[in-house]
C-alpha positions as CSV (number, residue, x, y, z in Angstrom):
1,X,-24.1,-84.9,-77.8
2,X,-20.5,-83.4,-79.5
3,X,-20.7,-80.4,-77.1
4,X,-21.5,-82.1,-74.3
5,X,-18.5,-84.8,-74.7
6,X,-16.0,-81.7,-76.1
7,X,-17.0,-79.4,-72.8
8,X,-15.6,-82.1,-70.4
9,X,-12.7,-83.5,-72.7
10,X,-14.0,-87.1,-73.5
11,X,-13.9,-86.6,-77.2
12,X,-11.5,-85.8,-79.8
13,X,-11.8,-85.6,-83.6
14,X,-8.1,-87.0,-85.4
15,X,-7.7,-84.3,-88.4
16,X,-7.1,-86.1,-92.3
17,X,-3.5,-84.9,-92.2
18,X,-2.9,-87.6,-88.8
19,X,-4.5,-90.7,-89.8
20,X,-3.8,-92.7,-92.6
21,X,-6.9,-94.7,-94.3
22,X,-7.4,-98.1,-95.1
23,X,-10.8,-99.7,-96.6
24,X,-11.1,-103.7,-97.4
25,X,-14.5,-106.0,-97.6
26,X,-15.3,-108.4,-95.0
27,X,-16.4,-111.6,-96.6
28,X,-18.0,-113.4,-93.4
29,X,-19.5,-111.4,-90.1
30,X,-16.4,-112.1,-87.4
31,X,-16.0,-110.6,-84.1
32,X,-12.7,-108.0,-84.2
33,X,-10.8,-107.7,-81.6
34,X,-7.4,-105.6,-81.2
35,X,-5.0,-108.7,-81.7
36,X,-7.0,-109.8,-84.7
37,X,-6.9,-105.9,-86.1
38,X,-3.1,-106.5,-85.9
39,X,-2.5,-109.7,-87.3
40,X,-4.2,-108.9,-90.2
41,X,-4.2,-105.3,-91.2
42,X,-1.3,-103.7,-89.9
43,X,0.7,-104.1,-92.5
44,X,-0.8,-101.9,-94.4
45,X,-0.1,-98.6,-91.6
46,X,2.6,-96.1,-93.0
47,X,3.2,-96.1,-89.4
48,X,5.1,-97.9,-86.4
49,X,3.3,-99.3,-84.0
50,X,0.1,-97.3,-84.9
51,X,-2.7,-96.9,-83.3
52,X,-6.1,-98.1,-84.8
53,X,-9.9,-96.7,-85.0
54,X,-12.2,-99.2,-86.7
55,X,-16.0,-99.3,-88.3
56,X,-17.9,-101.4,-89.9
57,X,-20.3,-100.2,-93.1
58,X,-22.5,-103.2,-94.3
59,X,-19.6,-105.5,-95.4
60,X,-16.8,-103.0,-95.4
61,X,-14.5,-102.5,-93.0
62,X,-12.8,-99.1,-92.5
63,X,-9.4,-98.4,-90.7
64,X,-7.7,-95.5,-89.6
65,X,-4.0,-95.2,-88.7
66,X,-2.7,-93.1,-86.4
67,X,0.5,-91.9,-83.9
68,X,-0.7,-88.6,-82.3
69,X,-1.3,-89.1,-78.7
70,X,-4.8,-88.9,-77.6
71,X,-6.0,-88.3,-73.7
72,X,-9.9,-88.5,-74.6
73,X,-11.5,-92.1,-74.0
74,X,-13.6,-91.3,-77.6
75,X,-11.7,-91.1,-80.9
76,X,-13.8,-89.9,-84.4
77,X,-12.0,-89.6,-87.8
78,X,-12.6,-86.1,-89.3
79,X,-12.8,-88.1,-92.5
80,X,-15.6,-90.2,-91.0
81,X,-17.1,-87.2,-90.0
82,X,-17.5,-86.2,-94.0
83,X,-18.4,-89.2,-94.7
84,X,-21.4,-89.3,-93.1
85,X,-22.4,-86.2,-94.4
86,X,-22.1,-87.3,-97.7
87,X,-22.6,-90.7,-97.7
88,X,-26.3,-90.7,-98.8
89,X,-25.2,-89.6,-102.6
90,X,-25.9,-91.8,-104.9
91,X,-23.1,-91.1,-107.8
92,X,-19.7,-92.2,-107.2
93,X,-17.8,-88.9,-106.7
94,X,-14.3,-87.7,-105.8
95,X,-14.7,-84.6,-103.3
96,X,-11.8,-82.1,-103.1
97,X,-12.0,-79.9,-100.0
98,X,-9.6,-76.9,-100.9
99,X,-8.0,-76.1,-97.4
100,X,-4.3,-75.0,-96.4
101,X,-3.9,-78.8,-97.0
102,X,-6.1,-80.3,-99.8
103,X,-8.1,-83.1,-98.5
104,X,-9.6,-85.9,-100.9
105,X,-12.5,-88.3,-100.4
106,X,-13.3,-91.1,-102.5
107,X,-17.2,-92.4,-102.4
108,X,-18.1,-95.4,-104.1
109,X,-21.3,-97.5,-104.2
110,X,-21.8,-95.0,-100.7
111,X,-19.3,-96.9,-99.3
112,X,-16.0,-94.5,-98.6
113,X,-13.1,-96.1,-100.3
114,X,-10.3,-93.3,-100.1
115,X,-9.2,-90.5,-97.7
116,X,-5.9,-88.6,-98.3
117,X,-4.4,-85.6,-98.1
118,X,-2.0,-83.5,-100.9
119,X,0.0,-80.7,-99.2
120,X,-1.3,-78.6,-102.5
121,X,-3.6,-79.0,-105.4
122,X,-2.4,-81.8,-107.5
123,X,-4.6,-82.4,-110.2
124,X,-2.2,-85.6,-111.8
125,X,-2.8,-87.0,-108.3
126,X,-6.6,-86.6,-108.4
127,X,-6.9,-87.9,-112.2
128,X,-5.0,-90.5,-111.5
129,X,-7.5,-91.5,-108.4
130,X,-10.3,-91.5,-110.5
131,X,-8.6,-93.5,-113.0
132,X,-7.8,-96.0,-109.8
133,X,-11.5,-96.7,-108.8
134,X,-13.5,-95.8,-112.1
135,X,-14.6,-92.1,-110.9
136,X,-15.9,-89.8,-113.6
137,X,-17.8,-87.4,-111.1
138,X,-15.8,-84.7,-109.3
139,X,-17.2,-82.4,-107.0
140,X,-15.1,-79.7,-105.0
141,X,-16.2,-78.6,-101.8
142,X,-15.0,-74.5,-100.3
143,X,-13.5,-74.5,-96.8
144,X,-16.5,-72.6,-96.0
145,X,-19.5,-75.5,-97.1
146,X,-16.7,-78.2,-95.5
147,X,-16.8,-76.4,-92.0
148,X,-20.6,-76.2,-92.3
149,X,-20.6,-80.0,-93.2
150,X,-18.1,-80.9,-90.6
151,X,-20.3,-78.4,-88.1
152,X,-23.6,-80.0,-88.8
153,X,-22.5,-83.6,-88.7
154,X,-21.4,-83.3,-85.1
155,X,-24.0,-81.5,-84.0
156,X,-25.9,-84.8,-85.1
157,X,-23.2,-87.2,-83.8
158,X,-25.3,-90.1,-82.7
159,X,-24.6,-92.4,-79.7
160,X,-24.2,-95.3,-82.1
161,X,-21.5,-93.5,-84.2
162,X,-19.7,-93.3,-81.3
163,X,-20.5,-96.7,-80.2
164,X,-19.1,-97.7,-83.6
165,X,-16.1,-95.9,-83.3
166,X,-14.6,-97.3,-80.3
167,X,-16.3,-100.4,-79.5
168,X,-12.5,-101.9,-80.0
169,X,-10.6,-99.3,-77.5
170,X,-13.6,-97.8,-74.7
171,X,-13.4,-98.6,-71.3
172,X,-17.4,-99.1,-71.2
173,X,-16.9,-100.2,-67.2
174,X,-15.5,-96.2,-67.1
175,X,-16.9,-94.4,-69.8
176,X,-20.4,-95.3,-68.9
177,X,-20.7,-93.5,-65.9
178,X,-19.4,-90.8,-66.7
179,X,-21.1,-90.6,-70.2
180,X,-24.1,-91.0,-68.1
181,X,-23.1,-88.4,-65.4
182,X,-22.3,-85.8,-67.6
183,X,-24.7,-86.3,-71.0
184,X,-27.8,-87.3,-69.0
185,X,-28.4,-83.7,-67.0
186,X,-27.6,-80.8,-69.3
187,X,-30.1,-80.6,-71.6
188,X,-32.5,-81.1,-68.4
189,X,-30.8,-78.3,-66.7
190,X,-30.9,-76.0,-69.9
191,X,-34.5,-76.4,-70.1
192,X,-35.3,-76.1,-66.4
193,X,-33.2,-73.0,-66.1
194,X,-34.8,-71.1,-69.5
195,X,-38.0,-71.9,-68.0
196,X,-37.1,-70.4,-64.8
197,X,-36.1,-67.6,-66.2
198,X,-39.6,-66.8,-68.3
199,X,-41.1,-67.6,-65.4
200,X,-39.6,-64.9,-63.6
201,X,-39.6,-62.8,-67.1
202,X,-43.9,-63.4,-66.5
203,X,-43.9,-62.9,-62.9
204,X,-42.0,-59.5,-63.3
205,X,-44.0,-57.7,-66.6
206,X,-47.3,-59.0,-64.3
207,X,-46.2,-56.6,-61.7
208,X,-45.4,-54.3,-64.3
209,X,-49.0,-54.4,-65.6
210,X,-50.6,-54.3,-61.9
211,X,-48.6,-50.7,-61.7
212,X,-49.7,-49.9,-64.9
213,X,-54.1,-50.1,-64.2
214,X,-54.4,-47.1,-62.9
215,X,-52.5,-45.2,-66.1
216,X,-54.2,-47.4,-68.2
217,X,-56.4,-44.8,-69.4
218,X,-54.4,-42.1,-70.0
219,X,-51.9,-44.4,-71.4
220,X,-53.1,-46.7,-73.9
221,X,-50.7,-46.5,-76.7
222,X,-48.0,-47.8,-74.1
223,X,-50.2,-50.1,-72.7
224,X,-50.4,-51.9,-75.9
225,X,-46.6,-52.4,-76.2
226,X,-47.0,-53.9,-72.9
227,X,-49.5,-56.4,-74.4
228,X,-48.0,-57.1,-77.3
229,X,-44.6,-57.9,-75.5
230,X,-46.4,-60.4,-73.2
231,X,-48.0,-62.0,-75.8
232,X,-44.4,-62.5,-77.8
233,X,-43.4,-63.4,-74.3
234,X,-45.9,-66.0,-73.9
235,X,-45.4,-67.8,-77.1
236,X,-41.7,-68.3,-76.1
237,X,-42.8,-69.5,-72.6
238,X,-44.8,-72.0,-74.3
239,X,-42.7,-73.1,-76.9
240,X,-40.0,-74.3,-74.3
241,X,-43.0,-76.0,-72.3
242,X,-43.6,-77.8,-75.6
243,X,-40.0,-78.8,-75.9
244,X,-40.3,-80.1,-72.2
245,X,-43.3,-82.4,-72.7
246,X,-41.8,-83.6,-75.5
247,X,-38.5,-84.2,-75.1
248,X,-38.4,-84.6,-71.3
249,X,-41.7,-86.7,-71.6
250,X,-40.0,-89.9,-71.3
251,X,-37.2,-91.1,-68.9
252,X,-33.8,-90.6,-70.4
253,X,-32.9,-93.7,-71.9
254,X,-29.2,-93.3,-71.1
255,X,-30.2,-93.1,-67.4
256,X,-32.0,-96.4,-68.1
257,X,-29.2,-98.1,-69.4
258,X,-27.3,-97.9,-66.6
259,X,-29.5,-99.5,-64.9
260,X,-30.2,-102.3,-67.4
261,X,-26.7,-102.3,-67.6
262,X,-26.0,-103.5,-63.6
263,X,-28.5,-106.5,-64.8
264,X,-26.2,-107.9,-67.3
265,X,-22.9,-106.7,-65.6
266,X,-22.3,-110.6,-64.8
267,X,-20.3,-111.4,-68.4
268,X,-20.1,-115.5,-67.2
269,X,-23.7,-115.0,-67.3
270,X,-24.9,-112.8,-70.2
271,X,-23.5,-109.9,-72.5
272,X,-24.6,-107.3,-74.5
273,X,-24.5,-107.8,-78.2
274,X,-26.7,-104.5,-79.1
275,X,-28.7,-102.0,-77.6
276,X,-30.9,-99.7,-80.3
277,X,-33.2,-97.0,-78.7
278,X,-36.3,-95.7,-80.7
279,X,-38.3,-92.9,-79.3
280,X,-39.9,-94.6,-76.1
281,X,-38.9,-97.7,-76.3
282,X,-35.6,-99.7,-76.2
283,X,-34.3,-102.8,-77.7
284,X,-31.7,-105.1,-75.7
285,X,-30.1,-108.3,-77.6
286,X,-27.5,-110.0,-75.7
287,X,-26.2,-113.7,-75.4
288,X,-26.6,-115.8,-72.4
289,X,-27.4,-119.5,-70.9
290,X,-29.7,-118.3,-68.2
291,X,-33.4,-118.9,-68.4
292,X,-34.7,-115.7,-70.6
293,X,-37.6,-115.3,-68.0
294,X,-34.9,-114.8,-65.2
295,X,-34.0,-111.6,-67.0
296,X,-37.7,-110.5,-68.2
297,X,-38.8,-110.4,-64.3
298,X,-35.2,-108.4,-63.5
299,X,-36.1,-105.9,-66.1
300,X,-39.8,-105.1,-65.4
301,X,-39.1,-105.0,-61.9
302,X,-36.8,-101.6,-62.4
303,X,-39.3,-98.9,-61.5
304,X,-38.8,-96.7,-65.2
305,X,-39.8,-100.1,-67.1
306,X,-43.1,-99.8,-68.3
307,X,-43.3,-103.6,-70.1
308,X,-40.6,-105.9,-71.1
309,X,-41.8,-108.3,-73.9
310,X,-38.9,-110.9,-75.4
311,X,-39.1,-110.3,-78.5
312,X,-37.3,-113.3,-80.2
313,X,-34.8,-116.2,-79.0
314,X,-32.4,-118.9,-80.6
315,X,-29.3,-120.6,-80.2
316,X,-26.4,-120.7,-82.7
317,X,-24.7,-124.0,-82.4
318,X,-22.2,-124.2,-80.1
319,X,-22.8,-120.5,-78.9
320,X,-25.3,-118.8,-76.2
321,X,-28.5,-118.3,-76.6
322,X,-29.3,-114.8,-78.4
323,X,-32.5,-113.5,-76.8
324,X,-33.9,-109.9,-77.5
325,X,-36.0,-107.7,-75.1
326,X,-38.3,-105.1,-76.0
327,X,-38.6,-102.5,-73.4
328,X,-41.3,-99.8,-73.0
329,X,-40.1,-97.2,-71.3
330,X,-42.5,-95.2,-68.3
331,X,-43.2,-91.4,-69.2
332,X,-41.7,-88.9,-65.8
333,X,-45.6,-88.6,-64.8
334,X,-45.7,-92.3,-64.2
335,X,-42.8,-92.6,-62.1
């Protein structure tokens, strides 16, 4: 998903050195919103009139600070980034990445509770950040095994991590269409055009083996080359049909939630509260006062829907209903 967002520009990742890191614990679930974020937590920016990226971890909230100007509708910490790479350890550790500018990152209880940079290797300032948040473990990372971290965590950048990133600042009305417009076909293309191409690969060393018959006797030895080729050949052709009945199987969920999406468009009406995707199906919670069944027929009346059940409903006081929908979505071949 990284290299789809970086090729058309909708995604930047904010370096350690330009943000400035701020971690407190939320003692009651509350809706943020930008004026809130301000009111409360701005005095703790180094900065003027900062910019701020936001994400919630269990009951932790995270903040980054930040001036640099940004033209991308999606904004990740790189901090974040190492985070999630290493958030899974169990010890409380202190990781030094040695780069031109030393980065630090403080794990506790797999919750991230520091991010900083030193503009060299300052071992009184390290010490004394252990001493801060009860850290005996200390692990130091090369540049080297932090650019492989940093290079396999956004090849796995999820759509929630995104989500989570900039739930505060996207555009969703925007961004969704064009998410959907350029995300949704590449991968399709890439497959279609590799098995094009082994398709032609086949159709050409067939020809090949046609002019080959009446040599075949005299020729063995390269005959068998020829064999053995197409059979290597083969295997690849099928491993990319494999890949296509697997992963093309289904119909692209992101494709599907635009369309779910122009259901619930109507905020008086209903709004999302989360969408979580699972292999073929798809699960929709959202808050409205409409009649739940009004909904269930929209849904299982859009032609990629294979069954809508609702899940669960109930209503908070004061509040909307909060209904969830479970949605089975139709394989391409039942389209």
């Amino acid at each position: 998903m990284y290299r789809v967002l970086s090729k058309y520009n909708l995604i930047t990742v904010l370096p350690f050195e330009d943000t400035f890191f701020h971690a407190t614990q939320l003692q009651k679930k509350v809706k943020l919103s930008k004026d809130l974020l301000k009111i409360n937590y701005l005095k703790y920016s180094p900065f003027t009139n900062p910019n701020i990226i936001t994400i919630t971890h269990e009951q932790q909230l995270m903040l980054w600070f930040y001036t640099k100007e940004v033209n991308t509708p999606i904004i990740i910490a790189e901090s974040y980034l190492l985070f999630k790479a290493l958030k899974e350890e169990q010890e409380d550790t202190i990781y030094v990445i040695h780069d031109t500018i030393v980065k630090i990152l403080i794990l506790k209880a797999s919750c991230l509770v520091g991010a900083f940079t030193l503009s060299s290797l300052d071992e009184s300032s390290i010490v004394l950040s252990m001493d801060e948040f009860h850290i005996s473990k200390r692990v130091d990372i090369t540049l080297q095994e932090y650019k492989t971290l940093k290079f396999s965590t956004l090849k796995n950048l999820s759509f929630e991590d995104i989500y989570k990133a900039n739930q505060l600042h996207l555009d969703r009305e925007t961004i969704l269409p064009k998410f959907i417009e350029y995300a949704s076909y590449p991968i399709a293309a890439l497959v279609i055009f590799a098995m094009l191409v082994s398709y032609g690969q086949e159709k050409m060393l067939h020809a090949q083996i046609d002019s080959l018959k009446t040599t075949y006797l005299q020729n063995k030895t390269k005959n068998k080359k020829i064999k053995n080729f197409i059979k290597i050949h083969n295997k690849k052709v099928k491993k990319w049909q494999d890949f296509a009945d697997k992963e093309l199987a289904y119909i692209s969920p992101t494709l599907l939630l635009a369309k779910i999406y122009e259901i619930f468009k109507d905020k008086e009406k209903a709004h999302f509260i989360d969408v979580s995707i699972n292999a073929h199906k798809m699960l929709v919670k959202l808050a409205t006062n409409e009649n739940p069944v009004v909904f269930l027929n929209r849904l299982n009346a859009i032609d990629s829907i294979a069954n809508v059940i609702i899940q669960n409903t109930y209503k908070p006081r004061d509040a909307m209903k909060i209904i969830s929908y479970e949605i089975e979505i139709k394989k391409h071949k039942d389209v």
